[in-house]
N, C-alpha and C positions, 0 to 999 in steps of 0.2 A: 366770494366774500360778500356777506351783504352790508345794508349801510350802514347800519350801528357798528359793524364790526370795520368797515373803510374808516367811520368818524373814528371809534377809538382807537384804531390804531394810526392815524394822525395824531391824537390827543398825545399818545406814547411817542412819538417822536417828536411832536414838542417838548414835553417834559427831557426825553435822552440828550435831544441837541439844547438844547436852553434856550430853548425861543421861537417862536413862530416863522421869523426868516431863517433862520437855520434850518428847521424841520423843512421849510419848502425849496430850502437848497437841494437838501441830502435828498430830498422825495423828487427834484425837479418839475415842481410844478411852480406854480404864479402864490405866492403869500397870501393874498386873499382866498384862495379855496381853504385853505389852510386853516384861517382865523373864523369863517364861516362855519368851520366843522365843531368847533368847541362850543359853543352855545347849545347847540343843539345835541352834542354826547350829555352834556352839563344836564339838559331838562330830561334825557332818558334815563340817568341814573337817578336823579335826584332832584325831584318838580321843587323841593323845594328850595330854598337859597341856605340852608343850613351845613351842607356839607363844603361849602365853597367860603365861608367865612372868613 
């Protein structure tokens, strides 16, 4: 798995569970790697802030 594809598929379990601490419930990890990971899917799909409006 590489890291665009770790970050988005974090991203995707945010969105499935509804939340950042839910996603890192179900993943068991610490919430923070979690919310770290979005920012940075966010500027690989789309540099710019139009898609996230």
């Amino acid at each position: 798995m590489t890291l665009l594809d770790k970050r988005a598929f974090y991203l995707f379990e945010v969105s499935s569970c509804g939340g950042i601490r839910a996603a890192a419930e179900h993943l068991h990890i610490n919430p923070s790697v979690v919310s770290r990971q979005a920012p940075s899917v966010r500027m690989s799909v789309a540099p710019s802030d139009t898609l996230f409006l």
